[in-house]
N, CA, C and O of each residue as an XYZ file, in Angstrom:
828
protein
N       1.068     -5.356    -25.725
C       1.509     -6.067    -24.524
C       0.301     -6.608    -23.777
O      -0.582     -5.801    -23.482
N       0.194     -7.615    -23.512
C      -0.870     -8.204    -22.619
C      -0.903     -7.571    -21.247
O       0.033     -7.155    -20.564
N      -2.369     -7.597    -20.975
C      -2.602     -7.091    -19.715
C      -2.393     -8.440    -18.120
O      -2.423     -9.665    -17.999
N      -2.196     -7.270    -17.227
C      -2.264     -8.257    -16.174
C      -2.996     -7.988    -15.498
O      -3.123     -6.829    -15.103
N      -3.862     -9.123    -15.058
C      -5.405     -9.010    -13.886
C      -4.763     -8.400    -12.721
O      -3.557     -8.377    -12.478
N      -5.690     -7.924    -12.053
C      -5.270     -7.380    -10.866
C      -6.739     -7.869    -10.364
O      -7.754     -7.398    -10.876
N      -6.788     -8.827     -9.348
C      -8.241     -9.187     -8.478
C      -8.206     -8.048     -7.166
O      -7.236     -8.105     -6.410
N      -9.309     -6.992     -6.910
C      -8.973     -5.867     -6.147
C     -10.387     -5.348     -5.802
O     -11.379     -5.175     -6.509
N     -10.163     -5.163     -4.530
C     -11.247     -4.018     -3.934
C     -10.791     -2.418     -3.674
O      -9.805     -1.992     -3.072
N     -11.970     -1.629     -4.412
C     -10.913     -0.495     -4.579
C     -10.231      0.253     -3.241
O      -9.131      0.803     -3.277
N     -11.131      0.166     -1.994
C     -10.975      0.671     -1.092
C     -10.211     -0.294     -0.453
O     -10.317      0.140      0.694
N      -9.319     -1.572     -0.321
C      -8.637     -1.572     -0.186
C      -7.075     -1.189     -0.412
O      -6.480     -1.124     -1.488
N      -6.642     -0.986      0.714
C      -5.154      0.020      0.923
C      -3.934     -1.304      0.071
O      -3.144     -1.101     -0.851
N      -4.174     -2.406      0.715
C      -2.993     -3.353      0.000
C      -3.398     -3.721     -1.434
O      -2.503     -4.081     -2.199
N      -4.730     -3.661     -1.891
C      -4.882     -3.616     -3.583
C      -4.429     -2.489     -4.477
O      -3.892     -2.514     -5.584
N      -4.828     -1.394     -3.612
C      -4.139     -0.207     -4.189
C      -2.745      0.100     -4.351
O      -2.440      1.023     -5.106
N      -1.497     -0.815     -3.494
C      -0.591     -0.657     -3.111
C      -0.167     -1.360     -4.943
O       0.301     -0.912     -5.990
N      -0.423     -2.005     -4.686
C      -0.446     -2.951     -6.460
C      -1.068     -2.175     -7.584
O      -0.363     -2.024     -8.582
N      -2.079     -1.742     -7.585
C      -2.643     -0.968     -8.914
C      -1.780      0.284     -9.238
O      -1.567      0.699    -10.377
N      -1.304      0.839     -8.071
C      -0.393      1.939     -8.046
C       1.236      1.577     -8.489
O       1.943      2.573     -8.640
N       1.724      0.576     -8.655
C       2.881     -0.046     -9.214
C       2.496     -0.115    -10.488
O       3.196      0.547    -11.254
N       1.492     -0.781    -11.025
C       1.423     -1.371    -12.203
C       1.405     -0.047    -13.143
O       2.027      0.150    -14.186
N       0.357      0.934    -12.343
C       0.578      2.372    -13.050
C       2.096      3.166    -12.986
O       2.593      4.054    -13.678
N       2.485      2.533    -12.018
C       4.194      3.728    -12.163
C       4.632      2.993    -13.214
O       4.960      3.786    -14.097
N       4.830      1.688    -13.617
C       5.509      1.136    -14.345
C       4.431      1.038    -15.582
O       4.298      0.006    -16.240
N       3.708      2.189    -15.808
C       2.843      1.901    -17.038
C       2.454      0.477    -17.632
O       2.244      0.274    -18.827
N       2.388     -0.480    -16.625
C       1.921     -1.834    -17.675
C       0.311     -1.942    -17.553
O      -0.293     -1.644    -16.523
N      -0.361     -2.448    -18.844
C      -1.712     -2.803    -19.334
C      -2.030     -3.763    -18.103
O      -1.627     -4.909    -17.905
N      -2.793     -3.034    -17.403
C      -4.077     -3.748    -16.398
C      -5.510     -4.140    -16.815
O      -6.163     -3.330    -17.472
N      -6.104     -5.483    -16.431
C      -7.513     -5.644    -16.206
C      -7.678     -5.782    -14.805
O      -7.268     -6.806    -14.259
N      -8.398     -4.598    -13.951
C      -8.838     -4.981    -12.983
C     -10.425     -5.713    -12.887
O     -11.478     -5.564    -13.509
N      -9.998     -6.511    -11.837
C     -11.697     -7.491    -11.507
C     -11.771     -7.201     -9.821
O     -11.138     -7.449     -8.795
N     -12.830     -6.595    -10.218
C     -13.216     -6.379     -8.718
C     -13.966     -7.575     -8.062
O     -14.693     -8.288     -8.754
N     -13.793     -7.803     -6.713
C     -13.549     -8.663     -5.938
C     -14.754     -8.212     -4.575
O     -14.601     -7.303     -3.760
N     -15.663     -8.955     -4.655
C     -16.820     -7.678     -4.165
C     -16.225     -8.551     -2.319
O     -16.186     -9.771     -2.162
N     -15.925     -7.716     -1.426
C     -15.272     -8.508     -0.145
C     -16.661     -8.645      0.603
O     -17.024     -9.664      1.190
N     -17.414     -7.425      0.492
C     -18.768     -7.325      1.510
C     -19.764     -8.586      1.288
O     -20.517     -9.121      2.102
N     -19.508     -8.910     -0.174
C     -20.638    -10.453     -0.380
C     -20.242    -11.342      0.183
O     -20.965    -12.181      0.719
N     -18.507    -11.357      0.184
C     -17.679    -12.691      0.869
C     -17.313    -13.174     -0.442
O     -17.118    -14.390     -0.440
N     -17.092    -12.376     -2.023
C     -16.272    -13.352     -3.158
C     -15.126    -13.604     -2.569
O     -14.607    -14.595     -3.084
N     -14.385    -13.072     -1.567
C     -13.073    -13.506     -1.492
C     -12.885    -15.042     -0.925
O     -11.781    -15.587     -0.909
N     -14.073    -15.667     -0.470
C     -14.143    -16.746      0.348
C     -14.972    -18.107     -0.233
O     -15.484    -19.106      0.272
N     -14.767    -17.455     -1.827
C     -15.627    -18.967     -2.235
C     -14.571    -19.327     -2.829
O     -13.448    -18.822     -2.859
N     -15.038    -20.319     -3.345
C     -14.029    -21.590     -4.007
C     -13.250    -21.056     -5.230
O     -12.118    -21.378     -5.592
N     -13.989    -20.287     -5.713
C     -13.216    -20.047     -7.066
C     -12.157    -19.092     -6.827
O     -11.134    -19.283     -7.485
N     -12.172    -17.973     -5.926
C     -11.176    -17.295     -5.760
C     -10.020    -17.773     -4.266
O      -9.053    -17.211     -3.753
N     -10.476    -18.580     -4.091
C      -9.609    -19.623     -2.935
C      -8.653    -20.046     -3.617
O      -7.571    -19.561     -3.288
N      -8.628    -20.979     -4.688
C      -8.289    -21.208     -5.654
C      -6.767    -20.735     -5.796
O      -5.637    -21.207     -5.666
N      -7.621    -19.079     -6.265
C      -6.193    -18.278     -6.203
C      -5.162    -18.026     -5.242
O      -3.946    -18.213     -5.281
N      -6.028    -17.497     -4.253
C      -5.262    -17.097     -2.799
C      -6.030    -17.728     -1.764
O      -7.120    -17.348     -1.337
N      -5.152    -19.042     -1.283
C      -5.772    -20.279     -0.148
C      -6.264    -19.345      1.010
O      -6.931    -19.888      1.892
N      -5.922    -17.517      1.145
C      -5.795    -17.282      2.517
C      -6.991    -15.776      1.711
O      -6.904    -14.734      2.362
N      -7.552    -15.733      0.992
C      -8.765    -15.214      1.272
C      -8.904    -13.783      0.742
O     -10.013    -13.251      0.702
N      -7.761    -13.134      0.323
C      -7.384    -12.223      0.481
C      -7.230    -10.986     -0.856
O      -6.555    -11.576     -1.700
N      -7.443    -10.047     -1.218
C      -7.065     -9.122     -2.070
C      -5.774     -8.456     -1.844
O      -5.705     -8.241     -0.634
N      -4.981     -8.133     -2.292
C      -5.000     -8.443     -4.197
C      -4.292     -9.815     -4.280
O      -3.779    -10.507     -3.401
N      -4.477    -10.058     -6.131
C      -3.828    -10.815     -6.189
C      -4.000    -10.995     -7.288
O      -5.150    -11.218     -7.666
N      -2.394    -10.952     -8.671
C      -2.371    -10.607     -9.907
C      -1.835    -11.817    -10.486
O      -1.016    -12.482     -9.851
N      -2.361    -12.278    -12.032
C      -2.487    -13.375    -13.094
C      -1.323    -12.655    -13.735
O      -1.683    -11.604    -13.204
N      -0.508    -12.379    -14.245
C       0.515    -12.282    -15.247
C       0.536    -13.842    -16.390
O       1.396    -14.714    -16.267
N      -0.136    -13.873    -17.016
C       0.158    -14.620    -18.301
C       0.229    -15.966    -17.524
O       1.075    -16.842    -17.705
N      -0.632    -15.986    -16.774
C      -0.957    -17.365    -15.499
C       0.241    -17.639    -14.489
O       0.369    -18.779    -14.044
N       1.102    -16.657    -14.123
C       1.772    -16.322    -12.861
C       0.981    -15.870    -11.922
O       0.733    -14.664    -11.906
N       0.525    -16.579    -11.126
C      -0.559    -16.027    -10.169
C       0.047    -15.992     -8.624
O       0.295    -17.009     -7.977
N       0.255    -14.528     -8.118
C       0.994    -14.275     -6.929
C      -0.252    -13.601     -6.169
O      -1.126    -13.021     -6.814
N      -0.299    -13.711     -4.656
C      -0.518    -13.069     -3.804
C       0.235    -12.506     -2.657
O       1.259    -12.974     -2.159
N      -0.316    -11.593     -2.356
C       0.340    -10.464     -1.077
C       0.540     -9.590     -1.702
O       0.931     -9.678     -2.866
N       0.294     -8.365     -1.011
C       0.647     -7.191     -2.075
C       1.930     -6.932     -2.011
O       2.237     -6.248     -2.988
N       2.891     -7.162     -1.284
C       4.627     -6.487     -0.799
C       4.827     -7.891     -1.729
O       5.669     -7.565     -2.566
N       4.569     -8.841     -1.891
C       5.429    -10.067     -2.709
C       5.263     -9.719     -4.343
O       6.170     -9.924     -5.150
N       4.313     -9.314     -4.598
C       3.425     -8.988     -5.759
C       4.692     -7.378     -6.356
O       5.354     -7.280     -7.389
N       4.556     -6.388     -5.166
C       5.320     -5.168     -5.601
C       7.144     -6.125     -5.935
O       7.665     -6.116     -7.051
N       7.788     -6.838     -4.696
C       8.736     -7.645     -5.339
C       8.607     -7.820     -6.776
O       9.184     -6.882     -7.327
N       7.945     -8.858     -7.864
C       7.906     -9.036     -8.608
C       7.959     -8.779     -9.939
O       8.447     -9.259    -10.962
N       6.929     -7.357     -9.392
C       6.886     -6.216    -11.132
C       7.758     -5.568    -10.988
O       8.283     -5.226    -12.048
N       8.362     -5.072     -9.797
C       9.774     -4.558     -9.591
C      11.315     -5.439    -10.204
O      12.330     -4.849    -10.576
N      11.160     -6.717    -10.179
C      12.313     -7.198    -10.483
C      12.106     -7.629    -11.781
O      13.151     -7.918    -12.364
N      10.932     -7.783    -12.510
C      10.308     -8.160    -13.863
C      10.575     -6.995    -14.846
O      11.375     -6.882    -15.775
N       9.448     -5.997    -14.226
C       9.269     -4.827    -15.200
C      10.095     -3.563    -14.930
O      10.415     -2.781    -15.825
N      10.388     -3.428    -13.759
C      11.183     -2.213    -13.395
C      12.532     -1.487    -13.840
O      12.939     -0.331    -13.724
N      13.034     -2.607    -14.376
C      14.193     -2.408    -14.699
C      15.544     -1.517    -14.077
O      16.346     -0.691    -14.512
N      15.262     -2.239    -12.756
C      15.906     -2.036    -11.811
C      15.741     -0.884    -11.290
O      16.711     -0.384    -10.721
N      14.832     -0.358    -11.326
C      14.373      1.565    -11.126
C      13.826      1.027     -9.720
O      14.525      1.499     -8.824
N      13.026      0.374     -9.330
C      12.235      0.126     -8.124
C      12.571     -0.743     -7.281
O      11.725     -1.041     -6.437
N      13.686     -1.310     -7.248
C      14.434     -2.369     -5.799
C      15.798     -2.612     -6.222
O      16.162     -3.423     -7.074
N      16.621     -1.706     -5.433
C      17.895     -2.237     -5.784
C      18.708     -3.288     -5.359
O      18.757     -3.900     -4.293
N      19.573     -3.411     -6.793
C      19.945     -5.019     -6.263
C      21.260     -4.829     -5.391
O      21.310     -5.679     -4.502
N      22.030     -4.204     -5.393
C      23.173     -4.297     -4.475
C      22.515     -4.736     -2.214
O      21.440     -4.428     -1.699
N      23.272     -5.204     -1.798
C      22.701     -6.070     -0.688
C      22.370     -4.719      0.369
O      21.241     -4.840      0.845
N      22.799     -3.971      0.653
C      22.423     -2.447      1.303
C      21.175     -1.776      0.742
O      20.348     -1.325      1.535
N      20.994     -1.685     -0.502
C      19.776     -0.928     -0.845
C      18.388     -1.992     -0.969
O      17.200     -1.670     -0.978
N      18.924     -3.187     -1.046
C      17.596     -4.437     -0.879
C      17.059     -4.585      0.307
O      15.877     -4.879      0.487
N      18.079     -4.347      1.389
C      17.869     -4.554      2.778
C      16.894     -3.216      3.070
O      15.692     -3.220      3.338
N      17.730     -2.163      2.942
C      16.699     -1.127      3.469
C      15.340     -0.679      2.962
O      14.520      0.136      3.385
N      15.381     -1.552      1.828
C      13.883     -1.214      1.072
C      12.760     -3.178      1.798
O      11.551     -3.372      1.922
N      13.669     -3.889      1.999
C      13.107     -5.226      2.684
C      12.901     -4.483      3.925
O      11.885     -4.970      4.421
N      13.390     -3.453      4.762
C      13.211     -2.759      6.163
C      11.325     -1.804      6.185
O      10.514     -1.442      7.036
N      11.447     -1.786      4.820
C      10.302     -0.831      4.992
C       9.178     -1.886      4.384
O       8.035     -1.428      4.405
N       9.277     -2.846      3.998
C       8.351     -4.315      3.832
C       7.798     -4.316      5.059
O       6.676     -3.937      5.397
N       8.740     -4.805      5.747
C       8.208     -5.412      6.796
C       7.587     -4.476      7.875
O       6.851     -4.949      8.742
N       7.880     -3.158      7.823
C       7.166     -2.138      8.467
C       5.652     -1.632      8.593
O       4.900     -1.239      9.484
N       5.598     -1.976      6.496
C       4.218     -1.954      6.108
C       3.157     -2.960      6.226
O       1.940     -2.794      6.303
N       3.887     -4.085      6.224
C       3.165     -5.991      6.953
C       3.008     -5.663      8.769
O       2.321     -6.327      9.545
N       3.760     -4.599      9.074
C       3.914     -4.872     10.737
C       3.451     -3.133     11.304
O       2.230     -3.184     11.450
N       3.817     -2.059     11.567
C       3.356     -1.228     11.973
C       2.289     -0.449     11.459
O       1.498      0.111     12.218
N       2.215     -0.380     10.337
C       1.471      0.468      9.546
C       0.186     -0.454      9.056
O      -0.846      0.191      8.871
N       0.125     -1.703      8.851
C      -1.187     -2.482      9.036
C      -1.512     -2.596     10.244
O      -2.692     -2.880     10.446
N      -0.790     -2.456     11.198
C      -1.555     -2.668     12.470
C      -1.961     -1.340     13.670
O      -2.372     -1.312     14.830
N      -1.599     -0.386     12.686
C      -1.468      1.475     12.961
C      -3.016      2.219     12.359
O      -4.184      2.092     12.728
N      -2.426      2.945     11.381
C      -2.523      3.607     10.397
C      -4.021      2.676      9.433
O      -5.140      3.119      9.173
N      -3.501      1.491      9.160
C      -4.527      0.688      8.534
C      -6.010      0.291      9.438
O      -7.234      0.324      9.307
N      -4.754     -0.169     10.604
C      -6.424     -0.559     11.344
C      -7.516      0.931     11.843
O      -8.722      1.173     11.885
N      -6.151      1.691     12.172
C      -7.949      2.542     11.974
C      -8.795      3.124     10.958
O      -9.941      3.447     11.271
N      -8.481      3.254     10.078
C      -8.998      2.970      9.132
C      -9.867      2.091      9.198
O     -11.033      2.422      8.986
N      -9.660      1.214      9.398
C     -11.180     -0.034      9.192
C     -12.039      0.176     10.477
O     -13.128     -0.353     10.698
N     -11.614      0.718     10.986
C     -12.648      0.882     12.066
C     -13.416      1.911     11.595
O     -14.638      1.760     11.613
N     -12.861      3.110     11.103
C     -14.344      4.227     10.725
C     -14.847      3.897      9.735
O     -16.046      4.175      9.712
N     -14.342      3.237      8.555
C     -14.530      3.238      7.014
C     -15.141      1.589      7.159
O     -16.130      1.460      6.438
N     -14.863      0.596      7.749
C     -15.519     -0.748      7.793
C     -16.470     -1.288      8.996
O     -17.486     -1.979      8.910
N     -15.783     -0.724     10.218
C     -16.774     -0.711     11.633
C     -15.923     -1.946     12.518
O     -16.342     -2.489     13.541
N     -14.872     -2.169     11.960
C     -14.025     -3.643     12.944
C     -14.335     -2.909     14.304
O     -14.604     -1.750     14.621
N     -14.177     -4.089     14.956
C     -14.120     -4.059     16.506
C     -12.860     -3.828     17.168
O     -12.666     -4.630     18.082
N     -11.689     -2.745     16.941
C     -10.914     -2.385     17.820
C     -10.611     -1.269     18.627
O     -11.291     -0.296     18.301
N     -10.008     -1.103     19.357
C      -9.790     -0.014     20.521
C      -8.539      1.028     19.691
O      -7.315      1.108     19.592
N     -10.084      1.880     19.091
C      -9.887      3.237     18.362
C      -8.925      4.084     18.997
O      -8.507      4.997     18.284
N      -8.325      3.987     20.529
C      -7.976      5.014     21.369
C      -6.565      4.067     20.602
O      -6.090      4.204     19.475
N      -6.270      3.353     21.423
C      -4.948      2.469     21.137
C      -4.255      2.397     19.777
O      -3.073      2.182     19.508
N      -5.325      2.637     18.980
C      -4.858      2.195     17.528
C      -4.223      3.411     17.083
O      -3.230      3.582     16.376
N      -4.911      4.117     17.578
C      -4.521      6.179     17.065
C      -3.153      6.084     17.552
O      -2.138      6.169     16.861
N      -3.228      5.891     18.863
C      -1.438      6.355     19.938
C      -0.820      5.542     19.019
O      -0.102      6.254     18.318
N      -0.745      4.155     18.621
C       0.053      3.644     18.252
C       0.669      4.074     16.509
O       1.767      3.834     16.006
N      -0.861      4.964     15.769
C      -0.472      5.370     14.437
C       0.261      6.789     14.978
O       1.214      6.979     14.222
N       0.215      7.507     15.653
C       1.203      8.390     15.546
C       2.799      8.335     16.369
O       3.688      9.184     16.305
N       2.792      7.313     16.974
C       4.108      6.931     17.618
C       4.980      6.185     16.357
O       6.211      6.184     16.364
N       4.408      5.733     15.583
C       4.793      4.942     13.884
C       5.297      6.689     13.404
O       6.481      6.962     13.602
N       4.591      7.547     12.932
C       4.191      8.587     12.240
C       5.493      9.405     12.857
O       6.382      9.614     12.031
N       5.676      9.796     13.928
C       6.900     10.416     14.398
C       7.839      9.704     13.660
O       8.048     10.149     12.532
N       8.455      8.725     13.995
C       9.546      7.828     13.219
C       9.416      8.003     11.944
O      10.405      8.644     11.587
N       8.767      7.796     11.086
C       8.942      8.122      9.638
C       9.018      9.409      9.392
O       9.648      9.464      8.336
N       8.694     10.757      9.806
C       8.714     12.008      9.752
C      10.031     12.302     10.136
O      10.638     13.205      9.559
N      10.771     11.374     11.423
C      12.273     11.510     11.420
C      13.170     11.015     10.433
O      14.199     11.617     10.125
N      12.862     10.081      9.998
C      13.282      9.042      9.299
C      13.340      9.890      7.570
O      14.382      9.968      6.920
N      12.293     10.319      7.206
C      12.205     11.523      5.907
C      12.859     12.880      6.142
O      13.003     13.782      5.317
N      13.109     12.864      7.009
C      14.252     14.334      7.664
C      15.667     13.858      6.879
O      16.425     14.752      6.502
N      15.889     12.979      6.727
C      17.166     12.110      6.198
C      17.245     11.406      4.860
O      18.276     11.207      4.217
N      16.218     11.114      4.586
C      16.257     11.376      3.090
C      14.770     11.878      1.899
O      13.707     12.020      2.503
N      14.722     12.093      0.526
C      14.032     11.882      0.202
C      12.888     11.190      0.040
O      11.741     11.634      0.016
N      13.330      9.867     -0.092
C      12.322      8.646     -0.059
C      12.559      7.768      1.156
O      13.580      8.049      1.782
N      11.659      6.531      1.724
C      11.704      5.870      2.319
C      13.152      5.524      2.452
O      13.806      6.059      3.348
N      13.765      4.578      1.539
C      14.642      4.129      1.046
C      16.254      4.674      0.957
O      17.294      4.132      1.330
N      16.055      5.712      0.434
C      17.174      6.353     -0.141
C      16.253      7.854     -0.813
O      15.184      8.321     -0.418
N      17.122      8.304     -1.900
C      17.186      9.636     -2.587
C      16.048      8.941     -4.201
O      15.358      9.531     -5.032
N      16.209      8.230     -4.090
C      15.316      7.557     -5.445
C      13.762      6.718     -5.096
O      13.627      5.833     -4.251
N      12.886      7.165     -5.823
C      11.694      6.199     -4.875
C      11.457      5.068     -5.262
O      11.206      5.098     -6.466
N      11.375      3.371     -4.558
C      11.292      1.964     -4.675
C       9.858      1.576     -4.030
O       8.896      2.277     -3.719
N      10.032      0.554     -3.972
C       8.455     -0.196     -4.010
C       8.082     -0.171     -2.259
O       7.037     -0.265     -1.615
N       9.157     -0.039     -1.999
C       9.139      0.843     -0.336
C       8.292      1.950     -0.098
O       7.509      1.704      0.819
N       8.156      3.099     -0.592
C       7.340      3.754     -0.981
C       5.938      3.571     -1.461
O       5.084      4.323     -0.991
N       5.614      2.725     -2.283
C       4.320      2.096     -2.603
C       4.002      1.677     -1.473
O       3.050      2.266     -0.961
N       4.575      0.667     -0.758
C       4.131      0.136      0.005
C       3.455      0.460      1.066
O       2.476     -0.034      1.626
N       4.389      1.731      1.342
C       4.056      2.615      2.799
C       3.232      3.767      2.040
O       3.233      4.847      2.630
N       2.426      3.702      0.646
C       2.050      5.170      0.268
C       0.433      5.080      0.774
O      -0.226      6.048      1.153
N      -0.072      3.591      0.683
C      -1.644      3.909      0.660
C      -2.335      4.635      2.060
O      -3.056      5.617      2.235
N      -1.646      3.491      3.055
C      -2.192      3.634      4.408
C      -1.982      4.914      5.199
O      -2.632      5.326      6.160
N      -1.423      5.203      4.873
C      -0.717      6.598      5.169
C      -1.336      8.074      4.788
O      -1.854      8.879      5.562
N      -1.185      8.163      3.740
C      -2.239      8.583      2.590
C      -4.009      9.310      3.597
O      -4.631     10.326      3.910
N      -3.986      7.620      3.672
C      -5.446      7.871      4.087
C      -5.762      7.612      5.438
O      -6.871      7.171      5.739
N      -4.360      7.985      6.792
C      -4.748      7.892      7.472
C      -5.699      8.951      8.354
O      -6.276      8.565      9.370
N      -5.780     10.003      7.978
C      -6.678     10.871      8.588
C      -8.587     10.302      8.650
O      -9.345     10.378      9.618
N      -8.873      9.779      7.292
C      -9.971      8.351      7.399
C     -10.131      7.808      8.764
O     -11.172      7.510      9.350
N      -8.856      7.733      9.175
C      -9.238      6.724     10.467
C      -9.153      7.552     11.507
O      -8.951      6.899     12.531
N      -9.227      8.909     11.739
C      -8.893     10.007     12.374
C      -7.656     10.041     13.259
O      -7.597     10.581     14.364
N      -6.439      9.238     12.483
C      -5.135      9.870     12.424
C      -4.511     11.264     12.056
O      -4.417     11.299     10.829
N      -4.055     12.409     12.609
C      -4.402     13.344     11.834
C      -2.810     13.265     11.331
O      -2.075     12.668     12.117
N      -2.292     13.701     10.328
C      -0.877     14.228      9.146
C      -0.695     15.456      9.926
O       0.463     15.446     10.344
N      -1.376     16.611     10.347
C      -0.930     18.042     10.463
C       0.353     17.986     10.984
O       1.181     18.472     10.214
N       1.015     17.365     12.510
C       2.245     17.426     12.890
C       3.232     17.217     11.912
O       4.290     17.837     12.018
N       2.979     16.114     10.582
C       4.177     15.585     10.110
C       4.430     16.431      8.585
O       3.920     16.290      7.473
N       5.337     17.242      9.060
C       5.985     17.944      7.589
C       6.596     17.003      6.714
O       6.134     16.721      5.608
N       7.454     16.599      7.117
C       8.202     15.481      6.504
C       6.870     14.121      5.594
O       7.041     13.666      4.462
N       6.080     13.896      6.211
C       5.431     12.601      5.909
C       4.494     13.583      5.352
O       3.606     12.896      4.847
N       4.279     14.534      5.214
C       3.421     15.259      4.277
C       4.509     15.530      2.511
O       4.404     15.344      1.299
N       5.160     15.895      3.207
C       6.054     16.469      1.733
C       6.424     15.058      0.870
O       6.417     14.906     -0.351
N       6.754     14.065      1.949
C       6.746     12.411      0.691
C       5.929     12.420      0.236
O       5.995     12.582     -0.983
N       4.579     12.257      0.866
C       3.339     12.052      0.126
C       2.994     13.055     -0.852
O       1.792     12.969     -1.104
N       3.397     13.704     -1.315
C       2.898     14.876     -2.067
C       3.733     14.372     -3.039
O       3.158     14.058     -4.082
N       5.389     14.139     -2.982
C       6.511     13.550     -4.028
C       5.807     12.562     -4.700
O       5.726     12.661     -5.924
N       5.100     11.305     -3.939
C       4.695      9.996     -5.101
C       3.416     10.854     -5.750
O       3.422     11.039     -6.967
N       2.423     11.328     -5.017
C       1.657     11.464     -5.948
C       1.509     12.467     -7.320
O       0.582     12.624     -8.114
N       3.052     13.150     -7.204
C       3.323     13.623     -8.120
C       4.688     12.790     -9.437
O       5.135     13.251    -10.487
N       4.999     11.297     -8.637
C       5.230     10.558     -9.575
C       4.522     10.567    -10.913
O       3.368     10.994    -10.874
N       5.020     10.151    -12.172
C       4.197      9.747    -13.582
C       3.410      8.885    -13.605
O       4.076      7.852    -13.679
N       2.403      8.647    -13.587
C       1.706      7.391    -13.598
C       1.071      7.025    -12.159
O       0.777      5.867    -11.863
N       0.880      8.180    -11.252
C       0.378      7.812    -10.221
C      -1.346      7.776    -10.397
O      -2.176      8.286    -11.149
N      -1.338      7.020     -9.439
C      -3.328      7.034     -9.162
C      -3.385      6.586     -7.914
O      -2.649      5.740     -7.406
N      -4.376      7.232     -7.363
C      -5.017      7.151     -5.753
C      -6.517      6.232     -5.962
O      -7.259      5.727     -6.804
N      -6.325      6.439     -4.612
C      -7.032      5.189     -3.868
C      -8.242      6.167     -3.413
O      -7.827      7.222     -2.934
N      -9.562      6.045     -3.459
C     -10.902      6.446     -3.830
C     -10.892      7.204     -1.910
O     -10.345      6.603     -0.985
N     -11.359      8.080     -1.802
C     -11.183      8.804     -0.263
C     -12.761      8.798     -0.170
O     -13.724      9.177     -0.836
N     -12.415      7.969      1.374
C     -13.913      7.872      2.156
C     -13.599      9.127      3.235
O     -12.561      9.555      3.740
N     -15.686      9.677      3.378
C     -15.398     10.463      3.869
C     -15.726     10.166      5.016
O     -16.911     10.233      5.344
N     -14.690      9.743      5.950
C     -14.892      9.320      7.284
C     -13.905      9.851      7.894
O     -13.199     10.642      7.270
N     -13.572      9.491      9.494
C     -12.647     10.361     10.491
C     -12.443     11.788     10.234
O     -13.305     12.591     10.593
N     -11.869     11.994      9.916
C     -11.041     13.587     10.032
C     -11.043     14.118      8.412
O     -10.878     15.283      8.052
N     -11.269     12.977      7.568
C     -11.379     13.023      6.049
C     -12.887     13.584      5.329
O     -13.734     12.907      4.747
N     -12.874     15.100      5.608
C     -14.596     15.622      5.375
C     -14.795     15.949      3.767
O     -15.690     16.610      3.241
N     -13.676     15.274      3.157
C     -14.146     16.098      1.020
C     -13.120     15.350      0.484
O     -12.886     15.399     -0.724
C-alpha cells in the first residue's frame, strides 16, 4: 500500500493530531518534517501546499489536504471504515460538536499555553490557565456521561481533543482535579496503534 506524506512538526499538537490517526488506522506514513523555527512553513514551496502557512498537511497519492480536523474528516471517511465518524446525522453532529471545540476552546485554552512555556508567545499566562480549566471542568462533566467524547465508541473527536490535552500540564495546566479527563486519556493511549507526541519538559511537565 502506498504511503501517505504527512508534512509535520513533531511538537506540534495539530500534526500530531494526524500522525496519531494514520497510526490508529494503521496506514503506511512518510513523515517530512517541516522545520517551523527556520520559517520552512513560509516559503514558496510549502505555500504551495497550504496558502495559510501551516502544519500538518498530508499528500495521499496527490490529494493534498490541510487542517488537521479536515484531514482527520478524510482518513476517517476513506480509511476508517466507518469505525471513526458516524454517518447517521446525530452521531456526525456530536462528533462535528467536538471539531469545533478543538478549532475553538482547546486551541485557544489548553494549546495556547502551551506555547507560551514550550515556544515563549506573548500571552497572558494567568488568563489562558483560568480559561484551560473552565474548558477542563466541562469535559470532565461531559466524560462522566460517556466513555468517549462522542459516544461509547472512540471517533476522530477524540483525536482531535487527545493532543492538547494530553500535554496540557506543559503549559502548567494541571489534570490532577480531572478524573474523568484523566481516565479518557489513558483509554486512547491504550488504543492499538497509538503514538504520542514527544513531552517537553516545561510547566508542571518535570520527566
Amino acid at each position: 500500500m502506498h504511503a501517505i506524506k504527512l508534512y509535520n512538526f513533531p511538537r506540534s499538537g495539530h500534526a500530531h493530531r494526524v500522525e496519531l490517526m494514520l497510526s490508529l488506522l494503521e496506514l503506511p506514513t512518510e513523515l517530512i518534517f517541516v522545520d517551523l523555527a527556520k520559517g520552512a512553513h513560509k516559503q514558496p514551496g510549502f505555500l504551495a501546499l497550504n496558502a495559510f502557512g501551516q502544519v500538518p498537511v498530508i499528500d495521499d497519492q496527490g490529494v493534498v489536504l490541510a487542517d488537521s480536523n479536515a484531514i482527520l474528516v478524510y482518513l476517517a471517511q476513506k480509511y476508517g471504515k466507518g469505525r471513526w465518524l458516524p454517518a447517521d446525522p446525530v452521531g456526525a453532529a456530536r462528533v462535528q460538536r467536538w471539531l469545533s471545540i478543538a478549532a475553538g476552546p482547546i486551541a485557544f485554552g489548553p494549546a495556547i499555553a502551551r506555547l507560551i512555556t514550550v515556544f515563549g508567545a506573548p500571552y497572558n499566562a494567568e488568563d489562558v490557565i483560568v480559561r484551560s480549566h473552565n474548558l477542563l471542568k466541562v469535559i470532565d462533566q461531559e466524560l462522566s456521561k460517556s466513555t468517549y467524547l462522542a459516544g461509547d465508541e472512540p471517533t476522530i473527536a477524540d483525536v482531535a481533543a487527545y493532543s492538547y490535552i494530553a500535554h496540557a500540564p506543559e503549559g502548567n495546566v494541571s489534570l490532577a482535579d480531572y478524573a474523568n479527563v484523566r481516565g479518557w486519556l489513558a483509554r486512547i493511549e491504550a488504543l492499538p496503534g497509538f503514538v504520542g507526541m514527544p513531552r517537553t519538559v516545561a510547566g508542571l511537565q518535570t520527566a
